[in-house]
N, C-alpha and C positions, 0 to 999 in steps of 0.2 A: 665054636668054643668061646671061651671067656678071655683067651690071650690078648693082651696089651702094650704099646710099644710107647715109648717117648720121645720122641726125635728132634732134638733142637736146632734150629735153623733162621736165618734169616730171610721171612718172607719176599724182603727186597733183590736176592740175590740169585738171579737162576740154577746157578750151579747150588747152592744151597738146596734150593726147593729140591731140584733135580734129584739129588743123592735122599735126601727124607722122602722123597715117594718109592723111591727104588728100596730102601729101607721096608720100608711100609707094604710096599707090593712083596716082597722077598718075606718077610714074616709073618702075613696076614692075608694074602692073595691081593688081588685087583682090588682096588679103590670105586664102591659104590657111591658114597658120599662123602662133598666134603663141603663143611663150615669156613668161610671165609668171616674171620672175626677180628684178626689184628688190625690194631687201630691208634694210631695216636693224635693227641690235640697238643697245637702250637697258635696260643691265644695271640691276638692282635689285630689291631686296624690294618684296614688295605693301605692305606696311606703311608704305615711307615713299615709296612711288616717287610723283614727281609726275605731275598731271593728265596736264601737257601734253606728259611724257616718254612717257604710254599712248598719248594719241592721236597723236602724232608714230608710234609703230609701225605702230599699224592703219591711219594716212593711207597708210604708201607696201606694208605688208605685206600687206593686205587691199581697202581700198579702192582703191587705184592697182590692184588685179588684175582689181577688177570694172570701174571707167573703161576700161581696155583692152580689157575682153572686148566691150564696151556699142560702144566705137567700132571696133576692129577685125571685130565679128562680123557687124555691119551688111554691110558689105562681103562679107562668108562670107553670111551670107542669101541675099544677088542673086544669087550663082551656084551655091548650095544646096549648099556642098560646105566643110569647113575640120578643122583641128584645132587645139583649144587644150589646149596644156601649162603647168599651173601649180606653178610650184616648193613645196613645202612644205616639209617635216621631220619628222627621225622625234619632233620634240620636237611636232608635233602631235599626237602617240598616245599621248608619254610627259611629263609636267609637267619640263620645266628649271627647278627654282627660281632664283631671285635673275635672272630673264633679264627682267622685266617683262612687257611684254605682249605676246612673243617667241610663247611656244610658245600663246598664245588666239588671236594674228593667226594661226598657222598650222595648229591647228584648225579655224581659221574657212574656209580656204583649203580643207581638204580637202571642208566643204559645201558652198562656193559653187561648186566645180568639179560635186559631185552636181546639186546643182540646175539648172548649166548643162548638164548633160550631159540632164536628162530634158526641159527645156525646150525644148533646141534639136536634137535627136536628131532630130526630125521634120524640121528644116527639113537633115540631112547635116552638121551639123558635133557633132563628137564633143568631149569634153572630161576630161583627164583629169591625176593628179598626178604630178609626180615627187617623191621624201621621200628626199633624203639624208640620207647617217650621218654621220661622222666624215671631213672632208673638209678639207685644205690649200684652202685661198682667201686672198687678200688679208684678210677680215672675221677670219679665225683664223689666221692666220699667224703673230700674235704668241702666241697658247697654244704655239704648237708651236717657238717660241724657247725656251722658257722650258727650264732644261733639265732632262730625264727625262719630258718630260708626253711625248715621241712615243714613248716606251719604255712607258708608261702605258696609252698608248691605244691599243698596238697590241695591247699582250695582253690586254684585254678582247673585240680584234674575233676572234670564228671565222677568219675568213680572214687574222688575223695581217697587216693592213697597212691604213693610212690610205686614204680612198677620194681620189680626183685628181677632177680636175674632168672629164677626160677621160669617168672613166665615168657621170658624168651625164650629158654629154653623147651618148653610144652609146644612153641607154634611153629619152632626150629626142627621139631619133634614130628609135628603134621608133615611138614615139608619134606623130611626126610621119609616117609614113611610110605606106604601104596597106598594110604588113606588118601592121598594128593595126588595120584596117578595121572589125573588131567588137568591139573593144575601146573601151568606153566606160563616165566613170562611177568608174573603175579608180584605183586610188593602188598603183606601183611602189615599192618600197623600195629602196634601193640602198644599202646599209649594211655589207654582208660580214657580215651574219646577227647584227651586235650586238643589233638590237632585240628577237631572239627569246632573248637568253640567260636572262630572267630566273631560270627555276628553276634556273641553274646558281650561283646564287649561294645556294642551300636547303644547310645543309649536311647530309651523310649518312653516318653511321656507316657504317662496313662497305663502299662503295663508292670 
């Protein structure tokens, strides 16, 4: 059917989660797939960032990712079948300075998905990333006010254009779907190829 739930919760809170999948299982049955996309940023150097501006990251960037896989996969066990997608970034491959504990939460994200994936592969439910690039969202929406930064960032990307949320959503889409049946383990990039430019920044006589 087309039934629909909204269940608000804090991803950081077990008993939260716990009660929104019981929710969820209790209106809609078992939990096939689930999106791990909360996410917050707490900018700043290592040098002065505080304690508890670190762990406020990795409670909802890292840890709220593994509480949902923990409650939601329970339910993917019983019927031996699911997909987890988990949001990261291409800043988990690449260090964003001055971003605090941004891009280590989202390193961290791309193992816990590996590890999910070889743990629970046995039992049918796959697990796997998505790492956008350069993306308009509410959380960036004010860089790309600013003005010349979308002139900036567009000529850095190969594909000459800011990514929409849309297209996370279409590769979040694959992943979820039995189009990706053997796809497991996996970290997607959706970036329009910015992350691969590095050596275009080498410069070279004669070329």
């Amino acid at each position: 059917g087309d039934g629909h739930l909204v269940a608000n919760c804090d991803t950081t809170s077990e008993e939260g989660v716990a009660a929104a999948a019981e929710a969820v299982a209790r209106t809609l049955g078992a939990c096939d797939i689930l999106v791990n996309t909360a996410a917050v940023l707490r900018p700043g150097g290592l040098d002065t960032l505080p304690l508890a501006e670190w762990n406020a990251v990795l409670a909802v960037n890292l840890t709220g990712y593994f509480i949902c896989a923990q409650a939601f996969g329970r339910q993917m066990r019983k019927t031996g079948r699911g997909s987890l997608i988990h949001v990261a970034s291409i800043a988990a491959s690449n260090a964003q300075g001055q971003s605090g504990a941004y891009s280590v939460s989202k390193a961290a994200v791309v193992m816990l998905s590996q590890q999910l994936a070889a743990e629970w592969g046995p039992h049918g439910i796959r697990s796997n990333v998505v790492s956008p690039g350069l993306v308009v969202t509410p959380m960036s929406q004010a860089f790309y006010d600013t003005p010349g930064v979308t002139e900036r960032r567009t000529a850095v990307v190969p594909l000459r254009r800011i990514g929409a949320p849309q297209d996370m959503a279409d590769a979040t889409l694959f992943l979820a779907s039995d189009r990706s049946s053997y796809v497991n383990g996996e970290e997607i990039i959706v970036d329009g190829g910015f992350a691969r430019t590095l050596m275009s920044h080498v410069p070279r006589p004669g070329f």
